[in-house]
C-alpha positions as CSV (number, residue, x, y, z in Angstrom):
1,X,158.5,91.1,89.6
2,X,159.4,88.2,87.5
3,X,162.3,88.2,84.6
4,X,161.9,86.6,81.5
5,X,164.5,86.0,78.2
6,X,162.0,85.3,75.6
7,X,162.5,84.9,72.1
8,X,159.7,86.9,70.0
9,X,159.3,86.8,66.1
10,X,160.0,90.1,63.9
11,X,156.6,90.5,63.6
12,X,155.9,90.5,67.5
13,X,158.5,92.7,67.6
14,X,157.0,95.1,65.3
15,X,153.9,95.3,66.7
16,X,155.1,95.7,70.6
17,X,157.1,98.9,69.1
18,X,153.8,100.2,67.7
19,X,151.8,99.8,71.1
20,X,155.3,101.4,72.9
21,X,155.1,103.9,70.6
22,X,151.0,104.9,70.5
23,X,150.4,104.4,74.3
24,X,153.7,106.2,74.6
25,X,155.2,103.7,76.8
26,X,159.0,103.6,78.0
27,X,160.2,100.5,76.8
28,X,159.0,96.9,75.9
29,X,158.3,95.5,79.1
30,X,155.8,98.3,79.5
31,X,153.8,97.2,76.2
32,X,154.1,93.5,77.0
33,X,151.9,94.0,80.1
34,X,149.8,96.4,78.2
35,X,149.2,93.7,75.6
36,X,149.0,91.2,78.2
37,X,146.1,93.2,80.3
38,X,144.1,94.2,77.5
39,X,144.1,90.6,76.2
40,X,143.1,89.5,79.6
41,X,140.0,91.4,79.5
42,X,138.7,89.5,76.6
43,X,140.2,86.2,77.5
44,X,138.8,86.1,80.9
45,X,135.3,86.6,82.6
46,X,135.4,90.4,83.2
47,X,133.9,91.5,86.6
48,X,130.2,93.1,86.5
49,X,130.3,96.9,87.4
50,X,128.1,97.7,89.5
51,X,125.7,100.4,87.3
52,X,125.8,97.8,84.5
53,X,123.9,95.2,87.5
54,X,121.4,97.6,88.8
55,X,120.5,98.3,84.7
56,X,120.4,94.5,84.6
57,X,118.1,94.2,87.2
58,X,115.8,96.9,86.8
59,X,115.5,95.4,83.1
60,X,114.7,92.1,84.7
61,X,112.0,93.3,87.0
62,X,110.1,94.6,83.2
63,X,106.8,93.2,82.3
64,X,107.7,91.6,78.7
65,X,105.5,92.6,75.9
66,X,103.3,89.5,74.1
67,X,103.3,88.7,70.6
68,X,102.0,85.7,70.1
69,X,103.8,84.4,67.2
70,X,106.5,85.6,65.1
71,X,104.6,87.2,62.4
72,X,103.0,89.2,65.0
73,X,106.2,90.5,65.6
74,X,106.6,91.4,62.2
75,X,103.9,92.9,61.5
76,X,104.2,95.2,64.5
77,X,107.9,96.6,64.1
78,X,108.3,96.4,60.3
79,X,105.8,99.2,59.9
């Protein structure tokens, strides 16, 4: 584990006591690497589950449907 003295504005502040407080968490550190985590997720390239490939796949493996142009497409879901 790696130890850190940061500095962190009032608002930071606020905000790490609110996800301490509504994940119930036992103290700061704790809802740093909560934030941190859950940031992660969006910041990097999640990894693929494996139910969300096979859906991929079998979606990919689909015959497409021909419209022809876009008023074709229109006409036939704005009914």
């Amino acid at each position: 584990m790696v130890q850190a003295m940061i500095n962190i504005s009032e608002e930071a502040n606020h905000i790490l006591n609110i996800v301490k407080a509504r994940h119930k968490l036992k103290d700061k550190t704790e809802a740093i690497n909560f934030v941190t985590i859950e940031y992660s997720k969006d910041l990097l390239e999640p990894e693929l589950r494996p139910e969300y490939v096979e859906k991929a796949l079998k979606i990919d493996k689909q015959k497409g449907i021909f419209v022809g142009t876009i008023e074709n497409l229109r006409k036939r879901y704005e009914k």
